[in-house]
ZAMARGU-4260 file (C-alpha; in steps of 0.2 Angstrom, whole numbers, plus 5000, padded with zeros to 4 digits):
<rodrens>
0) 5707/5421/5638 | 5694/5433/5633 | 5686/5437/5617 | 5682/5453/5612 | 5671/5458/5598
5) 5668/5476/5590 | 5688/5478/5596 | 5693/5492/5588 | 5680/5505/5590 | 5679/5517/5606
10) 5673/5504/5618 | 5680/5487/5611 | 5698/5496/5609 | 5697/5504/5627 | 5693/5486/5637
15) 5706/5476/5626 | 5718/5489/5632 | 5713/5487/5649 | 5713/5469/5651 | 5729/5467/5641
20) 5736/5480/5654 | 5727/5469/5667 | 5738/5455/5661 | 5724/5444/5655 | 5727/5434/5640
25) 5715/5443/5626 | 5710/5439/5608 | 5701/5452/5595 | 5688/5447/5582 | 5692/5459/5567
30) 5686/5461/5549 | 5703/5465/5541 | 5719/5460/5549 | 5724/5476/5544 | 5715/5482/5559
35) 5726/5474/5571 | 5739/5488/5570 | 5727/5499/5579 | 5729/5485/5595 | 5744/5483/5606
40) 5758/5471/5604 | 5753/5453/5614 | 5735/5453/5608 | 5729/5437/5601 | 5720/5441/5585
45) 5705/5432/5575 | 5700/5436/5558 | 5680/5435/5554 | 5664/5444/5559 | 5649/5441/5567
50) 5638/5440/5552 | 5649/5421/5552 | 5646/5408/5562 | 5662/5398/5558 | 5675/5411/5562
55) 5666/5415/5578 | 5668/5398/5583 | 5685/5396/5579 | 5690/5413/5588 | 5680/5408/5603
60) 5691/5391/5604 | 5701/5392/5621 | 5691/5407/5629 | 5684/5409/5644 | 5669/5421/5638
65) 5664/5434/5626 | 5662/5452/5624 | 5647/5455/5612 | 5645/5472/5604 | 5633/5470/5588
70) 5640/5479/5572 | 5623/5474/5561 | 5605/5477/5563 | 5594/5465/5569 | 5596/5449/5580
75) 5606/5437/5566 | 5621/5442/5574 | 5616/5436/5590 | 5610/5419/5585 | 5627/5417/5577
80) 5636/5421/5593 | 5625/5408/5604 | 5627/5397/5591 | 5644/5398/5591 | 5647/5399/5609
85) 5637/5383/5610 | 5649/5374/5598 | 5663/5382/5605 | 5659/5375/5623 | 5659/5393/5629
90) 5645/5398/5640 | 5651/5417/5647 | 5643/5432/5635 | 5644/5450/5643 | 5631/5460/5631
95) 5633/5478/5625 | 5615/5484/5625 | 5607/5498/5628 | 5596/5509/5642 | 5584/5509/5628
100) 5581/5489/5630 | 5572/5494/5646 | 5563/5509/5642 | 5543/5509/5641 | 5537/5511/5629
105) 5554/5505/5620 | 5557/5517/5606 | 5562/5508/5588 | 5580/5506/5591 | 5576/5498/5609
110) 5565/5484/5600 | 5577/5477/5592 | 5590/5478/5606 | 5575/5472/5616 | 5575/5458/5606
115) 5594/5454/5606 | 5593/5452/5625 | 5577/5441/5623 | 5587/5429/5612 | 5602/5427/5624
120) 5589/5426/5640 | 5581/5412/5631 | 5599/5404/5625 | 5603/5395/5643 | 5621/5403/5643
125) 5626/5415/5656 | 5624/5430/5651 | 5627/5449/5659 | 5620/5463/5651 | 5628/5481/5650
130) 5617/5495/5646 | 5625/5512/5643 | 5613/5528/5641 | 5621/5539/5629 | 5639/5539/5624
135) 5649/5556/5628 | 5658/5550/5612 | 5642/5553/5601 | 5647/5572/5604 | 5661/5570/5588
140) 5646/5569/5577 | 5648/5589/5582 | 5667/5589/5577 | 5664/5595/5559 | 5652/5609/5561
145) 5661/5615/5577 | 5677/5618/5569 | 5669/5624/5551 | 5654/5636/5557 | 5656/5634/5575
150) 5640/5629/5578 | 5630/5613/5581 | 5613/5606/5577 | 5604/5595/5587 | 5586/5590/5588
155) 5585/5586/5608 | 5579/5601/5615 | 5578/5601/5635 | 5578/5584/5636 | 5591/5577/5649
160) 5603/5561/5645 | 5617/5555/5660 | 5630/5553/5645 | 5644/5541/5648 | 5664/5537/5644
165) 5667/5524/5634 | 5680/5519/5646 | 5671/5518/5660 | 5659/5504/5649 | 5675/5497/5645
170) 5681/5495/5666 | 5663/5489/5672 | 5665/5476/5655 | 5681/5470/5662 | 5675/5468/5678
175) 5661/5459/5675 | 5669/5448/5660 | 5683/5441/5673 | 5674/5438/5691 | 5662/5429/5695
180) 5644/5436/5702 | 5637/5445/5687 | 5627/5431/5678 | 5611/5438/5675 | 5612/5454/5680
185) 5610/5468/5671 | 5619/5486/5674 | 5614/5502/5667 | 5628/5513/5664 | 5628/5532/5664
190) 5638/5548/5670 | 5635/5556/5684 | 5627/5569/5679 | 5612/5571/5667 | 5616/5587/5652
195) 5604/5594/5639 | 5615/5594/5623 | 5615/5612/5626 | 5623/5612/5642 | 5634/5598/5632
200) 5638/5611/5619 | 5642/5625/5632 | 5654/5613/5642 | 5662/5611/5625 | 5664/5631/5622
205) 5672/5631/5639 | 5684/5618/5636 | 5689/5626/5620 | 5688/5644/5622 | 5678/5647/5609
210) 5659/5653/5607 | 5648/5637/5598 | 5631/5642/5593 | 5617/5631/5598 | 5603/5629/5584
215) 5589/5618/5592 | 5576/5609/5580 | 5563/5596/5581 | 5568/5578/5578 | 5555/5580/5562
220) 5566/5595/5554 | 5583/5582/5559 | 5574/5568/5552 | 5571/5576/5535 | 5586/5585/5533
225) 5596/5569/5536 | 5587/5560/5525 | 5591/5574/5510 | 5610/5572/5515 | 5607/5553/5509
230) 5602/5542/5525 | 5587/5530/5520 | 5571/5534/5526 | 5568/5519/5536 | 5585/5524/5547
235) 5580/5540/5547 | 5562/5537/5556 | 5571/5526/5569 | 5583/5541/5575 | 5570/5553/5574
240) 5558/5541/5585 | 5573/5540/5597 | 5577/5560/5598 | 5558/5561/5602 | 5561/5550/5616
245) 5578/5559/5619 | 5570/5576/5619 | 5555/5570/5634 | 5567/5567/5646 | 5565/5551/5647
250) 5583/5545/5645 | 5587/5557/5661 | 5587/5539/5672 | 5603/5543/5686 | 5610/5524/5694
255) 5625/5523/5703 | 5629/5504/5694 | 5644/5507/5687 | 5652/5515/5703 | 5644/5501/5714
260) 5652/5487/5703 | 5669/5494/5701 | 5671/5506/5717 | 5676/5519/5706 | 5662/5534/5701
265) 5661/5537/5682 | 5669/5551/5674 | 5661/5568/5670 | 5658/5575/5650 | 5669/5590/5656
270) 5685/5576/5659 | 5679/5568/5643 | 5679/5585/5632 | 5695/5590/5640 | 5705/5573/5634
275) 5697/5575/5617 | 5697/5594/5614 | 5710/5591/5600 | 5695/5580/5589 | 5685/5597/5590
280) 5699/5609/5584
</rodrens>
């Protein structure tokens, strides 16, 4: 049995539908049981959350290993899965991370995802450590001012990110969560293909038949005019420090891991658009 944390969002949902359709016996860690109706019939479920220790252990009772995707800040959540997993008798973790754990210099966000990685290195488990680029699913932050102004502002500029689908994170996590070889290895996950958000945004117009303008400005101008809709000011320096980086290029890193682990090449933004156009319309 598998445990899988973070279960109902894009990527937790999409791998415990696939290993459920895999017939592997899965449970979900969830807030509210309530939840559970978003997840298909079979599925074992376990009420709690990262941010306590207890229920983790009790939901890791009986599994095989662990899917850790991180809903807080920080690295508390992690220490509270090795702990747990440690009490549990459990020693398989696969990691959602991040590219940005890897990148030099790490940008602010990648520090404390650096540090996440650092904790479970240290821990003595066996650990596998996923890191996606950017999600194509970070395009329905769009979805609002495509279908009221047909338009979209972002602060990226030419700068080139190899976006990927959540479901193809969600077969690489499978594949490394139920065979053995992928203990200490870490995979970076991306696309096949590296856009500017403007070529994201044109892909977009094609799919929907509509024109979309682009408005491009600097992650300071985003930065501020985020933090005026509310977002704290602390939050708001991280994301700008990260479009900076986003806006350099030097997210634009093309691997081949996911299709060398799976045998299956990752699906393009212009797939992904097309099985979500109805979110942008």
């Amino acid at each position: 049995m598998f445990l899988i944390t973070g279960a109902t969002g894009n990527i937790g949902s999409s791998l415990v539908n696939l290993l459920h359709a895999q017939g592997h016996d899965v449970r979900a860690l969830v807030r509210n049981a309530a939840r559970a109706e978003l997840l298909p019939q079979g599925i074992d479920i376990a009420v709690g959350d990262l941010d306590d220790t207890h229920s983790i252990v009790a939901a890791l009772k009986g599994t095989d290993a662990m899917f850790l995707l991180h809903a807080g800040v920080g690295t508390t959540q992690t220490q509270n899965a090795i702990d747990a997993a440690r009490t549990a008798g459990v020693r398989r973790i696969v990691l959602l991370s991040s590219i940005g754990a890897r990148l030099r210099p790490m940008p602010l966000i990648g520090q404390m995802l650096g540090a996440r990685e650092d904790l479970l290195r240290e821990s003595g488990l066996d650990v596998t450590y996923l890191r996606p680029n950017t999600l194509m699913s970070n395009a329905l932050a769009w979805a609002d001012g495509i279908r009221d102004d047909a338009r979209v502002v972002d602060p990226t500029g030419p700068g080139r990110m190899p976006c990927v689908d959540s479901d193809d994170i969600a077969r690489i996590a499978a594949q490394v969560l139920t065979e053995d070889g992928h203990v200490g290895h870490g995979y970076i996950l991306n696309g096949p293909e590296a856009l500017t958000s403007r070529e994201q945004v044109e892909i977009l117009s094609e799919v929907l038949g509509r024109t979309i303008e682009f408005v491009d400005v600097t992650p300071e101008q985003f930065a501020n005019e985020s933090i005026s809709r509310g977002m704290p000011a602390e939050a708001a320096g991280a994301v700008r420090n990260l479009n900076e980086m986003f806006r350099t290029g030097r997210a634009g890193v093309l691997v081949d891991d996911i299709e060398n682990v799976t045998g299956v090449a990752p699906r393009t933004f212009r797939d992904w658009c097309e099985r979500h156009a109805a979110a942008f319309r």
